[in-house]
N, C-alpha and C positions, 0 to 999 in steps of 0.2 A: 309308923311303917306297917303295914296291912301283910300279913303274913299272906305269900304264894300259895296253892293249891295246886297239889303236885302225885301224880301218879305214875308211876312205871313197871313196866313190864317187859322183861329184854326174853325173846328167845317167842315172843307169842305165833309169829309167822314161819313156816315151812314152806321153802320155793321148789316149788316142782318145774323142772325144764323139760322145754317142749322140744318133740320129736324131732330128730335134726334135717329133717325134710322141709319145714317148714320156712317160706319163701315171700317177697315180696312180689308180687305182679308188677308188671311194667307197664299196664294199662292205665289206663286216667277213667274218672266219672266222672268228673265234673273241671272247671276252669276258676281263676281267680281273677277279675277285671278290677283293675286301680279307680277308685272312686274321689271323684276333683274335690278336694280340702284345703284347696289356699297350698301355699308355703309354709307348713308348719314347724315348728319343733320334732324333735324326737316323740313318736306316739308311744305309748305302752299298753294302757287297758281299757277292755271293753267294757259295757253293758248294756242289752237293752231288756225291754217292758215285752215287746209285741216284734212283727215281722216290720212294722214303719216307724218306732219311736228306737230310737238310741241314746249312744253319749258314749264318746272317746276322750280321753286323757293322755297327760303328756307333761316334759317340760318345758318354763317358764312360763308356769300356771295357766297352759292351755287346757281348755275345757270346748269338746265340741258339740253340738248336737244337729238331730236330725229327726225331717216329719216324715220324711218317706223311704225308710229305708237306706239310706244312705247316698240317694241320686242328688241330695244337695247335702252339705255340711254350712252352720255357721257359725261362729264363735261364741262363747257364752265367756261372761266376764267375771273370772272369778277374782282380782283386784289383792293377786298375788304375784308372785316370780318361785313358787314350789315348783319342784318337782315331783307329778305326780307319776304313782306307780300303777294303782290299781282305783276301778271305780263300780258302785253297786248302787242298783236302783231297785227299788221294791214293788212301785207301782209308778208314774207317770209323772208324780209330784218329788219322791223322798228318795233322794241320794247321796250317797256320798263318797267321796274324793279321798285317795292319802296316799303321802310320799315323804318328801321331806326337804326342809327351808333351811338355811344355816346350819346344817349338819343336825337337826334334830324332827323324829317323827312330826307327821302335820296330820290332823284330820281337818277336811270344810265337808259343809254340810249345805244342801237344798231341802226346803219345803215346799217350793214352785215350780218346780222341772227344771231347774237350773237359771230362774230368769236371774236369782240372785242368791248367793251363794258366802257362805260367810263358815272364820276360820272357827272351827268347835275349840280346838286343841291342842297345843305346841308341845312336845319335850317327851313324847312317848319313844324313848330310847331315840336313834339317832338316824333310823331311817323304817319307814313303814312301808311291806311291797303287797299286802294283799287286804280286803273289806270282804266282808259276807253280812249279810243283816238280811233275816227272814219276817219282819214287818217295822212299820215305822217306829219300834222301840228296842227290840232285839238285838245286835250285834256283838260283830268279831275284829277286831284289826291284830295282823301280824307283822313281827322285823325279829326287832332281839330276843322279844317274848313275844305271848300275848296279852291282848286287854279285850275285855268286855264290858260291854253296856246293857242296862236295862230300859233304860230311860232313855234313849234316842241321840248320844253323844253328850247330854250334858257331863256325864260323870262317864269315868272310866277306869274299872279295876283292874291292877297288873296280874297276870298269871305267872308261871314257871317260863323260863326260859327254853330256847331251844332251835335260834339262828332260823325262824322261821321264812318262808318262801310264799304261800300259797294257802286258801282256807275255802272249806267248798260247802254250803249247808244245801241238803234238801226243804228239809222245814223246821222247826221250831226244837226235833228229838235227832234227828240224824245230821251230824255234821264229822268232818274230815279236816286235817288238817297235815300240811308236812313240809321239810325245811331239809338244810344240808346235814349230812357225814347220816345219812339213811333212816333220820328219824320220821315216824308221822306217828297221828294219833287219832282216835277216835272219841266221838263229843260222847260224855253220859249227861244225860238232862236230869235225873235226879240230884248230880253233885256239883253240875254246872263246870264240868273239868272235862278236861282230855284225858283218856290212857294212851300211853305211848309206848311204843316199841321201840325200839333202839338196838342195831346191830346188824340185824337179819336181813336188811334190806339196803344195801351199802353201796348208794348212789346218793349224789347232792339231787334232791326232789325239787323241780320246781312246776309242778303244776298237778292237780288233783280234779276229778270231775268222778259222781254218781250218778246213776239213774234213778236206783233205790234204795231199799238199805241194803240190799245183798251186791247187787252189780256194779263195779267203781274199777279206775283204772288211774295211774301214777303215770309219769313222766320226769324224764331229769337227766341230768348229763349223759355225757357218751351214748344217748341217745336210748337208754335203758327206757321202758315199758313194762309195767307186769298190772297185772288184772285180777281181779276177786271177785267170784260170784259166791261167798259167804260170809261178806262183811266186812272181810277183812280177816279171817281166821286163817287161812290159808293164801298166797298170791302165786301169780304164774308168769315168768317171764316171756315174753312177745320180742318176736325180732322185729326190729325199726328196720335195718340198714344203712340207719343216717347215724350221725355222731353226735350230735345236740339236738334236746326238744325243750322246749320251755313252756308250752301253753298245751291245755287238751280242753275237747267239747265233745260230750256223749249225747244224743235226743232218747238211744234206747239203748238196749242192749245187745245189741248190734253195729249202729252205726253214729261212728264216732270222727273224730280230726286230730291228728297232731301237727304244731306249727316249732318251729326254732328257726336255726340260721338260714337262708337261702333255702329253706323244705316244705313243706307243706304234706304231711300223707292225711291219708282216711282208711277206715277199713267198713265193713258189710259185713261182718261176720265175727264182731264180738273184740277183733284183733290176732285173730290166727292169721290173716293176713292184712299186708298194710300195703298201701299204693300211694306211689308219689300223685300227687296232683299238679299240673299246667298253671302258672301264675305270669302274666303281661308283664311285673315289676317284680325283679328277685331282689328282697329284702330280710333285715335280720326281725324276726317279724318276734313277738313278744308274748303275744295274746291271743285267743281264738275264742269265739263268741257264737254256737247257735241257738236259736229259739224252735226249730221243728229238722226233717229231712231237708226242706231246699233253699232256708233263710240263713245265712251265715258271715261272717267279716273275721277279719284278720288285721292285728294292727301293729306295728315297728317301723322301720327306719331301712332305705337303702344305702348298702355300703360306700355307693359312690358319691350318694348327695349329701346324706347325715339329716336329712328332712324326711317328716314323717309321713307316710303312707298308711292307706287305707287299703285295703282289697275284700271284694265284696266276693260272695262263691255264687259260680252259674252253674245248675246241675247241666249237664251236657244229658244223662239220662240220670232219672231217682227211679231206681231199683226199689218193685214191690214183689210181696210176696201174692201166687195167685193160687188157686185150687180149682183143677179141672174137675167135674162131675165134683164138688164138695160131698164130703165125707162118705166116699167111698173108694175101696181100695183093692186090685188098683183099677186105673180111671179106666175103661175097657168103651170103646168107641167103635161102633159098630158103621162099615161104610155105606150101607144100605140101609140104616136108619130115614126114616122121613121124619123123624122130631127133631128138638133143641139139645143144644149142648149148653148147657149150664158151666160158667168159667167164675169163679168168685176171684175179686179185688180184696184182699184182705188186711181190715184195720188192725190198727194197732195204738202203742199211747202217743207216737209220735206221726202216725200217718189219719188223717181223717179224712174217707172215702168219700164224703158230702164235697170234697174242692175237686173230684172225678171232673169231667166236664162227658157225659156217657154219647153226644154224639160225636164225640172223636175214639169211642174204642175200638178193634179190631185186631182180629186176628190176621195176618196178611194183608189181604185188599181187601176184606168179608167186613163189613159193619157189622154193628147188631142187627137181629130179628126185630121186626115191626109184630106189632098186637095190636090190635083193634079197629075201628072198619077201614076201607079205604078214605071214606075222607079225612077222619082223624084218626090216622094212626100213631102208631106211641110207642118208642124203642122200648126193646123186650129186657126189663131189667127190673132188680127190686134190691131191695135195702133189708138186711136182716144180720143177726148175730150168726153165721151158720159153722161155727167151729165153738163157741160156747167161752169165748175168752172173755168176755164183756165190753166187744168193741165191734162196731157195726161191720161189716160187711157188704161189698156192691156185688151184687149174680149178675152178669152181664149173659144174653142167652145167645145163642149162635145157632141157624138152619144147619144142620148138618149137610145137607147137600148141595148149600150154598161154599160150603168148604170144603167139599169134594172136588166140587166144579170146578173149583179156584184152581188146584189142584195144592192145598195146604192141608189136606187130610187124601193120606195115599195109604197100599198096605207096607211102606216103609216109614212112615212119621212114628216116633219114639217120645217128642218134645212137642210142644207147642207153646208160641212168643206171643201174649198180649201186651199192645203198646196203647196209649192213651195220654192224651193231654190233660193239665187241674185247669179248670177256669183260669188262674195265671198264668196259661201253656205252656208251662214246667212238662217236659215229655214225662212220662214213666213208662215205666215195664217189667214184664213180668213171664216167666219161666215156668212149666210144669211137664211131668212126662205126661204120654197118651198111649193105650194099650190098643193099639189095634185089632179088634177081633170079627169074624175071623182070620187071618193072617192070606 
């Protein structure tokens, strides 16, 4: 018998509650369309690689996948009747699968994308609901305890207990873990264990997502949310106004999803606010899966069929950040200027302003400014870091007098709305104030 490896720590988190003003919107960003998948089973978890390569799980050892996003689904044979819970892919070939067959945990395992699929593992406690593995040897599976691997599922060490839920790695040193009566824990890669907390945080957890090691955010019954921008050394509670969440997906730290029964929200803003979102198929949905701002799926079961659904997210708009007159402040716009106004598109780790498509930008009805002679002329715009975060930047330039004319610079404009299609015609847009001068 292999002794556990066990640390704890009760009382590490302090919950600070947020100001009682704080409110849901009743607005929508985006929509959720039911993606054709056969007649399946009950679905549960997601994962993909990229914005067209997937894989959803489910039971009686359904195993699905997909080349483009999710506009076709088709069965991948995994030559079982498990139930699975949760599934992870690392790269395009190595994933894998776990739930549970005869009342006992199951791991399968792919080295081909799923063409064939074979069982690693039986008897890991009695039911397994989460997988994390940060390359093809690395991994996590959680239920009653946890187990770990080094070796790619051939072997797998038991840890400490702890009715686990849910397990979330960034990469190889930052990983998250949490389960019910309010425990979670965080990974130390020198001891190869969790520390855990216990007490402070007294909800059943079932779903964990980080961006980095500082910024993460929990979910779990009664619809409870709280969020850490320090690791986890302090958390913050977030009003839902739904009553059950079960799954979260962060791309930044900013903008995030939570799914449970018949809900879907998102927030733009970290989580001080959360917004229901528009779904075709109201389902009790399990899981939530994004890979950037406008790729995203959602997987469970509607209450009336008991058959599993897919819903794919359509952003209706993806909200960017912009900067009028970049780094200056503040932006002061003169109406009798004969030059450019300079408007930055500004990147980020989850936005890359190279999928802009720049002859759809505009302010109003105003394109950009043309450069260069009449015959080949060439929208007035350039590519640069102009805020210094280490992430590109699009300057889209604008005739000032061409938005005069329009009449979208007046001496009452206060705002100004850049809107813009990405090559995939994802709309975006974007907000900034403008100082009129002189007034």
């Amino acid at each position: 018998m292999k002794t556990s490896k066990f640390l704890l720590i009760v009382g590490l988190s302090v919950i600070l509650l947020l100001p009682a003003g704080l409110y849901v919107s009743a607005d929508s960003s985006g929509t959720w369309i039911s993606q054709p998948c056969g007649s399946q089973p009950i679905l549960r978890g997601i994962s993909f690689v990229d914005s067209q390569r997937g894989w959803v799980v489910g039971d009686d050892g359904t195993i699905l996948t997909t080349f483009n996003g999710g506009e076709a689904w088709s069965n991948q044979v995994s030559g079982s009747v498990a139930n699975f819970y949760d599934v992870c892919f690392v790269d395009s070939n190595h994933g894998w699968a776990v739930g549970y067959i005869d009342d006992q945990g199951v791991v399968f395992a792919t080295s081909n994308g799923g063409e064939t699929w074979t069982e690693q593992i039986r008897g890991l406690g009695s039911i397994l609901y989460g997988v994390a593995f940060v390359d093809p040897l690395n991994g996590w599976v959680v239920g009653d305890i946890y187990w770990v691997t080094h070796n790619g599922g051939s072997t797998w060490e038991p840890r400490i207990g702890g009715n686990f839920r849910d397990i979330f790695f960034l990469d190889a040193e930052h990983g998250w873990i949490v389960g019910r009566y309010g425990i979670w824990g965080k990974y130390l890669p020198e001891e190869d264990v969790f520390l855990f907390s216990v007490g402070q945080l007294s909800t059943h957890w079932q779903g964990v997502s980080f961006v980095d090691p500082d910024h993460g955010w929990l979910v779990g019954g009664y619809g409870v949310i709280v969020a850490t921008s320090d690791g986890g050394q302090t958390w913050t509670y977030q009003t839902s106004g739904v009553t059950s969440l079960t799954g979260v997906s962060f791309v930044d730290q900013y903008h995030g999803w939570a799914v449970g029964d018949f809900v879907i929200l998102t927030t733009s803003d970290g989580g001080n606010t959360w917004v229901k979102e528009t779904s075709e198929v109201e389902a009790q949905l399990r899981d939530v899966f994004f890979v950037d701002l406008t790729h995203g799926w959602a997987a469970g079961w509607p209450y009336t069929t008991g058959k599993g659904t897919i819903l794919k997210y359509t952003p209706t708009v993806s909200r960017v950040d912009i900067d009028v007159k970049p780094a200056t402040e503040p932006n002061n716009v003169n109406l009798k200027s004969k030059g450019l106004l300079p408007v930055a598109i500004l990147g980020c780790s989850s936005f890359d302003v190279t999928a802009v498509n720049p002859a759809t930008i505009n302010i109003g009805v105003v394109q950009l400014a043309s450069r260069g002679s009449a015959k080949t002329p060439k929208l007035a715009y350039s590519l640069s870091d102009v805020n210094s975060d280490g992430y590109l930047d699009l300057v889209a330039n604008f005739e000032i007098q061409a938005l005069v004319n329009a009449g979208v610079l007046t001496p009452t404009t206060v705002t100004l709305t850049l809107k813009a299609n990405l090559y995939d015609t994802t709309p975006i847009e974007g907000t900034d104030s403008a100082n009129i001068v002189p007034r």
